[in-house]
N, CA, C and O atoms as CSV, one atom per row, in Angstrom:
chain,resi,resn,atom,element,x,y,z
A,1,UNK,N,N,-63.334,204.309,-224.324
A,1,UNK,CA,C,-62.716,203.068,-224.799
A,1,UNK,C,C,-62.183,202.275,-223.593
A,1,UNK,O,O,-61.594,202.737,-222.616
A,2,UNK,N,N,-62.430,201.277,-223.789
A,2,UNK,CA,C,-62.008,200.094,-222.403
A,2,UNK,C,C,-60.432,199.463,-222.724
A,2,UNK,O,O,-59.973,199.044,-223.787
A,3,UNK,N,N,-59.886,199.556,-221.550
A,3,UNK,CA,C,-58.528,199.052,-222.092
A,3,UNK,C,C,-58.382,198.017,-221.761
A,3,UNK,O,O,-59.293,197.704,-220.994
A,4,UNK,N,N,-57.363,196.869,-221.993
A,4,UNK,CA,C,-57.347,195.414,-222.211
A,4,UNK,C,C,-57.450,194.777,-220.534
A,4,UNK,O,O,-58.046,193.753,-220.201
A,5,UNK,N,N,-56.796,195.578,-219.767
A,5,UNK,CA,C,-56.595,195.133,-218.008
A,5,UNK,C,C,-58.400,195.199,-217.745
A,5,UNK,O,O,-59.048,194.268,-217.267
A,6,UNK,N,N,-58.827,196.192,-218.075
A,6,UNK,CA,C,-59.838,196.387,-217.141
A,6,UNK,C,C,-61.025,195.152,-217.819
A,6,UNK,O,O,-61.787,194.421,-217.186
A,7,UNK,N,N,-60.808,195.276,-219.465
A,7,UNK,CA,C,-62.015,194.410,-220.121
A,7,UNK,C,C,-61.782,192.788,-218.868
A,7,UNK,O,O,-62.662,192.336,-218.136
A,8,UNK,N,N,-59.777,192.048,-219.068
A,8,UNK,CA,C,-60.011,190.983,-218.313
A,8,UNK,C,C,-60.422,191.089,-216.733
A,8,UNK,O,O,-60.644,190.052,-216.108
A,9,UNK,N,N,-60.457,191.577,-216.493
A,9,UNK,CA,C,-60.987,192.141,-214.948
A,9,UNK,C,C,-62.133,191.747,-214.840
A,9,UNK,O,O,-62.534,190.998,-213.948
A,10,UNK,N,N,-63.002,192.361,-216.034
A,10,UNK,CA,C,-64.390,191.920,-215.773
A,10,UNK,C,C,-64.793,190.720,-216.291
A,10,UNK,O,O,-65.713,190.071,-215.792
A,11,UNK,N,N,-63.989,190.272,-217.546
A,11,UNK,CA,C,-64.510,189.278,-217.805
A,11,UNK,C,C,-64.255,187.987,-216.760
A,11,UNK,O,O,-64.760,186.872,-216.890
A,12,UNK,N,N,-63.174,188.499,-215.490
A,12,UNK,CA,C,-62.658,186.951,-214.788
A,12,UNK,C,C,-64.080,187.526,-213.681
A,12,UNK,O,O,-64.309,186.591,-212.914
A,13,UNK,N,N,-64.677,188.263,-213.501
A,13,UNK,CA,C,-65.478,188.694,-212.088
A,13,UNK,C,C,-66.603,188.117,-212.797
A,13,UNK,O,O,-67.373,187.469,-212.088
A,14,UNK,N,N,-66.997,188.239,-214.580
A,14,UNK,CA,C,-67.835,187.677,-214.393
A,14,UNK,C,C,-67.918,185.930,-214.738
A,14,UNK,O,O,-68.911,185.224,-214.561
A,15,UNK,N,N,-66.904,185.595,-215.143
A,15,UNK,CA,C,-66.663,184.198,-214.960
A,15,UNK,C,C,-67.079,183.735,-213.868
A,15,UNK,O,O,-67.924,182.842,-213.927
A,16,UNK,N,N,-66.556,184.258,-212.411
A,16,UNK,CA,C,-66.332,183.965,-211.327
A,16,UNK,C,C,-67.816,183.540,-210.635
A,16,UNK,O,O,-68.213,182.587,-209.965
A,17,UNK,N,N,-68.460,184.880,-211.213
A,17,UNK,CA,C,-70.415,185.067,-210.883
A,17,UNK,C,C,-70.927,183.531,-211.695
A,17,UNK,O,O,-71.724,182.778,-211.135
A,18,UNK,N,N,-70.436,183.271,-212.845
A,18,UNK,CA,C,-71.178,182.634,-213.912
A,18,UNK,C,C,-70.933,180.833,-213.135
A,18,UNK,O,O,-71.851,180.045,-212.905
A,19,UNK,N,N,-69.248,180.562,-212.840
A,19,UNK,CA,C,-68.949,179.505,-211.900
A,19,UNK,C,C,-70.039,179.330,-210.433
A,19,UNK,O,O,-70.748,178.377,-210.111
A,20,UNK,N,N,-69.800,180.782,-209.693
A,20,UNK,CA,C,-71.013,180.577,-208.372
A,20,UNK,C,C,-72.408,180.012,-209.067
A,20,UNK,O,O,-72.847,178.944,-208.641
A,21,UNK,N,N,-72.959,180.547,-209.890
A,21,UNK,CA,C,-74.658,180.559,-210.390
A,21,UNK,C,C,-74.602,178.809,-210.784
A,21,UNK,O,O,-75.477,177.967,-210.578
A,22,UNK,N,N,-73.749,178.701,-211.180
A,22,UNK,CA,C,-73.312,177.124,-211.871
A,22,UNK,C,C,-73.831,175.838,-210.603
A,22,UNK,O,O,-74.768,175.049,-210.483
A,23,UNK,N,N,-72.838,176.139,-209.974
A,23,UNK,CA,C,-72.667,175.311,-208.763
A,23,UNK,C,C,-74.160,175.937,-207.643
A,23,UNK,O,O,-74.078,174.951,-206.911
A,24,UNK,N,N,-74.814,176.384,-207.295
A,24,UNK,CA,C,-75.620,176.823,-206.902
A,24,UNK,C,C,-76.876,175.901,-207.446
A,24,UNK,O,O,-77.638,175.194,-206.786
A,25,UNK,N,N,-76.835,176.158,-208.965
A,25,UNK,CA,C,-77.876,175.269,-209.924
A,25,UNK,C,C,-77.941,173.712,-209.242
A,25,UNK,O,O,-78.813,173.211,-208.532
A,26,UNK,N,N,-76.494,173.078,-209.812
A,26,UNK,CA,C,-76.225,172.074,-209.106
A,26,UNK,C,C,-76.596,171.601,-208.148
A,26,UNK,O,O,-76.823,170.395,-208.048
A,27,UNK,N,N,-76.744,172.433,-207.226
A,27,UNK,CA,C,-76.804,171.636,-205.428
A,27,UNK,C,C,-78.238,171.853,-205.526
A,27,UNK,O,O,-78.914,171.266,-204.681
A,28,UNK,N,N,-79.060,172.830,-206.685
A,28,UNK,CA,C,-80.507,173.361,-206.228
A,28,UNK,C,C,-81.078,171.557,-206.731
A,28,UNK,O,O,-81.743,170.805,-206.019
A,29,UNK,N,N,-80.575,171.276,-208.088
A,29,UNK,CA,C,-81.125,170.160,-208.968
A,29,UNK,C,C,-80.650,168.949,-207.620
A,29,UNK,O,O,-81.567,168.315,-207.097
A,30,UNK,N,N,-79.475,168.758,-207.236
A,30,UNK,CA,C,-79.240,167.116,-206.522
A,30,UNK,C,C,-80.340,167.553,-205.092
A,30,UNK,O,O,-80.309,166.645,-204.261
A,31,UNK,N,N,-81.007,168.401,-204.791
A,31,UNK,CA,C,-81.961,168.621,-203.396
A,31,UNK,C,C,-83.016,167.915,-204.486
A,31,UNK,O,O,-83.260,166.709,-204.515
A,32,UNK,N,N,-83.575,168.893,-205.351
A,32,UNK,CA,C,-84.650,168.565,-205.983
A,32,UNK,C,C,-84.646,166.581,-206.293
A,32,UNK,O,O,-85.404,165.645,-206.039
A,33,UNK,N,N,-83.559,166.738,-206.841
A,33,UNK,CA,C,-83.777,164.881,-207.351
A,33,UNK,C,C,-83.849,163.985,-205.914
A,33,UNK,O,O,-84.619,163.034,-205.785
A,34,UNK,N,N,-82.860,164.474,-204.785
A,34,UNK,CA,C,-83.687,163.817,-203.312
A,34,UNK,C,C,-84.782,163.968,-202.809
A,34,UNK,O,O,-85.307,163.088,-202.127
A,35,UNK,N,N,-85.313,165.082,-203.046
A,35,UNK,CA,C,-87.048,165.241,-202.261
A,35,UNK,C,C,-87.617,164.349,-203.133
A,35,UNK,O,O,-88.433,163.604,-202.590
A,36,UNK,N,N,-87.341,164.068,-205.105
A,36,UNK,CA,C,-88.557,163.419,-205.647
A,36,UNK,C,C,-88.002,162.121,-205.071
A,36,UNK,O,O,-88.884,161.263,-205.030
A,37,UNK,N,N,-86.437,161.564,-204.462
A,37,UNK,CA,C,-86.375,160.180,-204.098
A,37,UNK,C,C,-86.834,159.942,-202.968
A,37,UNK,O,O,-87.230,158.827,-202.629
A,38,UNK,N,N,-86.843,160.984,-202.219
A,38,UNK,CA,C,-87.838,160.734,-200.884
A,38,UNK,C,C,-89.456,160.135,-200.862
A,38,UNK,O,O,-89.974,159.160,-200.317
A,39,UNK,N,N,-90.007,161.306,-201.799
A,39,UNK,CA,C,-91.221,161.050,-201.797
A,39,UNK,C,C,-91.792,159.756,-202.788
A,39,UNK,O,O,-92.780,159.048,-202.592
A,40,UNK,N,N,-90.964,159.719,-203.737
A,40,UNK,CA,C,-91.167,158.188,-204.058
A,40,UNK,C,C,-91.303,157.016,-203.229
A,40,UNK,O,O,-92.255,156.235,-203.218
A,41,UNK,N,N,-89.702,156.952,-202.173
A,41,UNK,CA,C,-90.099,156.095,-200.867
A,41,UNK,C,C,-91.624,156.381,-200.053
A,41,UNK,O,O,-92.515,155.622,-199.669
A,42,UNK,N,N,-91.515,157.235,-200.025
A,42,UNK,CA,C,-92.909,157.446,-199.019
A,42,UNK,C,C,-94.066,156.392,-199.640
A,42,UNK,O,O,-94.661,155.491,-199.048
A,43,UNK,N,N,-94.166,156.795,-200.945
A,43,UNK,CA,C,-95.439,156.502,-201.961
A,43,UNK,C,C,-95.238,154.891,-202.056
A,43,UNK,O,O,-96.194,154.137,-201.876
A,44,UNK,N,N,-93.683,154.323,-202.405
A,44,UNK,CA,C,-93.694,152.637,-201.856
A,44,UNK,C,C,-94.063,151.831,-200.767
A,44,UNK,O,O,-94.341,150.632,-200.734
A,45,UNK,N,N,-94.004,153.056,-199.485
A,45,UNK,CA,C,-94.066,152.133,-198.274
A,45,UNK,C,C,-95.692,152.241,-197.948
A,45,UNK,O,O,-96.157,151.389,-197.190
A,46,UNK,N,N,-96.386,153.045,-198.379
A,46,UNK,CA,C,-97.602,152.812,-198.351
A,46,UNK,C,C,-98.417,151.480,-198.918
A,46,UNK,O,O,-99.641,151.412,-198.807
């Protein structure tokens, strides 16, 4: 049986994982939406 300290323990470690993966996503998507604004420029100046 899990007692109440240890259940919030894990549930803040895995909050903590779930916040990193979050923000990670984030910065992966605003790269992605600059390379397609890059290469759009490219494809105008031609």
């Amino acid at each position: 049986m899990v007692n109440w300290d240890d259940l919030a323990v894990r549930l803040n470690k895995a909050s903590d994982s779930f916040e990193r993966a979050i923000k990670a996503f984030e910065s992966l998507t605003k790269t992605y939406d600059e390379l397609i604004d890059y290469c759009k420029k490219i494809q105008e100046s031609k």
